[in-house]
Every structure is written in structure tokens, then in C-alpha cells.
N, C-alpha and C positions, 0 to 999 in steps of 0.2 A: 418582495420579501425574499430573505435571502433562506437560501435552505440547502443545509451540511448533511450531504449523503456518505456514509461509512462503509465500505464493505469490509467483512472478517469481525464483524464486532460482539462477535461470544467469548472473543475469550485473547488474552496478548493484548499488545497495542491497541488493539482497534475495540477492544472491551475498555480500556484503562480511560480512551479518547473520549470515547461513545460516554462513557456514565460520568466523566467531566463539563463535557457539553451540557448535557443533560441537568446535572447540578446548578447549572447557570441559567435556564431556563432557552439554552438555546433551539433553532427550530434545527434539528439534529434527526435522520433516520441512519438507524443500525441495520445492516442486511445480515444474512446467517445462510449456514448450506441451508438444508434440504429439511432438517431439524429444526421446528418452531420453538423458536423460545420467547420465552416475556420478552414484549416490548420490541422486538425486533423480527424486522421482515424478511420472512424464507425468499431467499432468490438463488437459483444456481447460477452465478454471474459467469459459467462457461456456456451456459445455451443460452442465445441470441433472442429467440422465440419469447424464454422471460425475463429477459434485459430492458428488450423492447417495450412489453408490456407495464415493466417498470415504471419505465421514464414514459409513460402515456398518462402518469397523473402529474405532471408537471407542464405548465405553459413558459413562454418567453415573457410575458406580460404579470405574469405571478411568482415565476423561482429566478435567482441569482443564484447560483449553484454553486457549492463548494464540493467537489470528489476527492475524498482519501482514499485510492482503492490502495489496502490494507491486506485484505486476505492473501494467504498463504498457506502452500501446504508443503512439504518437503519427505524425499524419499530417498534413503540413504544405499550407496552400492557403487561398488567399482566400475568406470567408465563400462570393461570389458565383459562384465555381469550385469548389466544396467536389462534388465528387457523393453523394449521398444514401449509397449503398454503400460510401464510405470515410469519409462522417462515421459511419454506423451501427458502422461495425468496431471503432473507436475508441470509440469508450461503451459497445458489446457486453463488451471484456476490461478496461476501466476502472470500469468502473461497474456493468453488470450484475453483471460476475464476480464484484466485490466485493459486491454484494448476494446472490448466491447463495451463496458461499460464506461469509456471514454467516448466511444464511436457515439452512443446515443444520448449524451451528454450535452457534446457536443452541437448535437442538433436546435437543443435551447439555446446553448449558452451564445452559438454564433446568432440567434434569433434576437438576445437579448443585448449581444455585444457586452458582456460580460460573463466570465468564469474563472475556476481557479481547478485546478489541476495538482494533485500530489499524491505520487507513486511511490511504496516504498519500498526499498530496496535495500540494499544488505554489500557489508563492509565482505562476505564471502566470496562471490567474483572477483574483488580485488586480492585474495591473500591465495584463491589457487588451494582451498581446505581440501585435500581425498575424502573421496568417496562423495564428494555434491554436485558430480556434473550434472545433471538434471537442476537442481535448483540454481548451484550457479550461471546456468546458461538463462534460464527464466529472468531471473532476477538484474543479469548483463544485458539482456534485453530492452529494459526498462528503459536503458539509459536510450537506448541511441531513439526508444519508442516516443522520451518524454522531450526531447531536444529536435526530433521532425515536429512533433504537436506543435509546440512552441513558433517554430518559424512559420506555419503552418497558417496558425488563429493570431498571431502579436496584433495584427491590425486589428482585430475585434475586444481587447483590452481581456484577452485571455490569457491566462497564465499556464504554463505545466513545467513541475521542476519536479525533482527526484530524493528522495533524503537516503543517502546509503549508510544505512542502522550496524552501529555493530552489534556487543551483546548485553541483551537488559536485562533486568529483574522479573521480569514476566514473561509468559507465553512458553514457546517452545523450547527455551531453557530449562526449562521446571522437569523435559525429560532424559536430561544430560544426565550421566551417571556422573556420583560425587567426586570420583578420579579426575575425570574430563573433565567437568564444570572449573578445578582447583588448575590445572592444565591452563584451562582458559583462562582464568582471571592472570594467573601468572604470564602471562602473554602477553595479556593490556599494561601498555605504559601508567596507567593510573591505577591500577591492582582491583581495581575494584568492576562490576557489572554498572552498566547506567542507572538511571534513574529515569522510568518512564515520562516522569514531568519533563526532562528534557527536550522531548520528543515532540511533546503538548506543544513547547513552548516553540519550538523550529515550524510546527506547523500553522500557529496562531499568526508568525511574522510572516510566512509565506502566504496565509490568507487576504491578511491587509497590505499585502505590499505588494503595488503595481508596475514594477519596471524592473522585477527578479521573472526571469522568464528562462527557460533552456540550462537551467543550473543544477548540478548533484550537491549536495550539502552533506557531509559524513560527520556524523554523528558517534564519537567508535571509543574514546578514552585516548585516541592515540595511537589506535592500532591499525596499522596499514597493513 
């Protein structure tokens, strides 16, 4: 049986994803911090201890696994104001999480010789935004994280690719102030913020498709 694990799925993409699945009757879990909320499982996917525990209810003989690790968190301040303790927070649920909950994933999927792997990541490492080095370097990480995986499990008909997200209609835009946000859109060659279905839809082809392995897909309107 196949079964689609989400992490970050209270709220953004990985809420938009999660209650799509869901509508469709698929076998879909949503993970969330530390805050229980309906329907979705509290994991703090930066400690290992309940990553681990996680994926203890899942066999090689009962899940095909699909991971969106999705979650994300972002803290804003100049490289030379940055304090050590909130840039480490920011790559701790960006980047380690997503390696950990890859690492123990992993352990089925190469059991079942099959998986699918997709990390998302963001059009901001590429454009060099001030004041996101902490997230931009999290999120740059991805890449080179989802491209080792990749060569890594290809024999085992596992996948891991990367979708580099510009800016959408949900989630952490919702806190852009209305100057910035107009800023923003004027920046995208299509004027306009995405459309989370688009996202849906990038992640849906990368699910059933077996020979995209080691690839970033930008998703952005245009904006580099």
C-alpha cells in the first residue's frame, strides 16, 4: 500500500497538499510541530528520537512511501546580526529535519526498493533576497542534499528531486506587509503570486514518474 507522509501540514503548501490528498481519499499522513491539531500527527521532525519512532509504524512489506518534507520555518536579519541560535533554528527544521526524516525513510523504502523523495525548496537561494541567510542557506542545501540521495538509492527505483517554489498565495506570504508583497508581485515576470495547484500538480508528476531522479523543478512565474 502506498502511503503519502507530509511534513509542515498545518498550514502553506503542505496544508493546501495534505487536505487535497485527503479529499481524494488518499492514504495521506500530515505531520505538525509540537501543537496537536485535528487530523495530523505532532512530530518534531528536528529530533531524531521521534522521527525514528515515526517511521516504526510503517513496514517494507505494507508502505511504498511517498515524503514531501514541506515544513519550514524562516527568520529574518542581516547576515552580521544573524545570532548563531536563530540561524541554527532555521537549518535545524529545514534542513536537518528534512534529512532525518529522509534518513528513516529511507530505511523502508530501500527495504521495499521503492520510494519517492520531494523536498521543497525556494526560488530565494537563487535570487540572493537580504536579510534570509539563514533560510537561504537551509533551503540551498536541499539541493546538493536531494541530488547525493538520488545517486545514492537510483538502484533501488527511488526517487528524490527538489521543486524550488517561488511566491504563492499561501503560507508565509500572508505575513509580507502589503508594500512588500506589491514589491513582490512586481518582480515576477507573470505579475501575479502562484497558484498552489500548481505545486499539487509538480508534485503529483514527480510521484508517478520513475526515471526524474536528481532534478530542481522551479516553479516561480519566471523569476530567477
Amino acid at each position: 500500500m502506498e502511503q503519502i507522509i507530509i511534513t509542515g501540514a498545518s498550514r502553506g503548501l503542505g496544508k493546501f497538499i495534505f487536505e487535497k490528498y485527503s479529499s481524494y481519499g488518499a492514504p495521506v499522513i500530515g505531520t505538525c510541530n509540537a501543537t496537536v491539531r485535528p487530523g495530523l500527527y505532532p512530530l518534531n521532525i528536528a529530533d531524531e528520537n521521534d522521527v525514528c519512532n515515526f517511521f516504526s509504524q510503517f513496514t517494507s512489506t505494507t508502505s511504498r512511501i511517498t515524503l514531501l518534507n514541506v515544513a519550514g520555518i524562516n527568520s529574518n536579519s542581516l547576515a552580521q546580526k544573524f545570532s548563531a541560535e536563530a540561524f541554527r533554528s532555521v537549518l535545524d527544521v529545514n534542513l536537518l529535519g528534512s534529512f532525518l526524516m529522509t534518513k528513516y525513510a529511507l530505511k523502508i523504502m530501500r527495504s521495499a526498493k521503492y520510494g519517492r523523495i520531494i523536498n521543497f525548496s525556494s526560488v530565494v537561494p537563487q535570487r540572493g533576497v537580504p536579510g534570509t541567510a539563514a533560510y537561504a542557506a537551509s533551503k540551498a542545501g536541499l539541493w546538493g542534499f536531494s541530488k547525493a540521495v538520488a545517486s545514492e538509492n537510483a538502484a533501488f527505483d527511488i526517487t528524490s528531486n527538489c521543486l524550488n517554489l517561488g511566491y504563492f498565495d499561501t503560507g508565509m506570504i500572508k505575513e509580507v506587509p502589503d508594500a512588500a508583497l506589491e514589491a513582490i508581485v512586481s518582480s515576477i515576470p507573470m505579475k501575479k503570486l502562484g497558484d498552489p495547484e500548481d505545486v499539487f500538480h509538480a508534485v503529483e508528476f514527480l510521484r508517478k514518474s520513475n526515471y526524474v531522479t536528481g532534478a530542481c523543478i522551479d516553479i516561480n512565474g519566471g523569476l530567477y
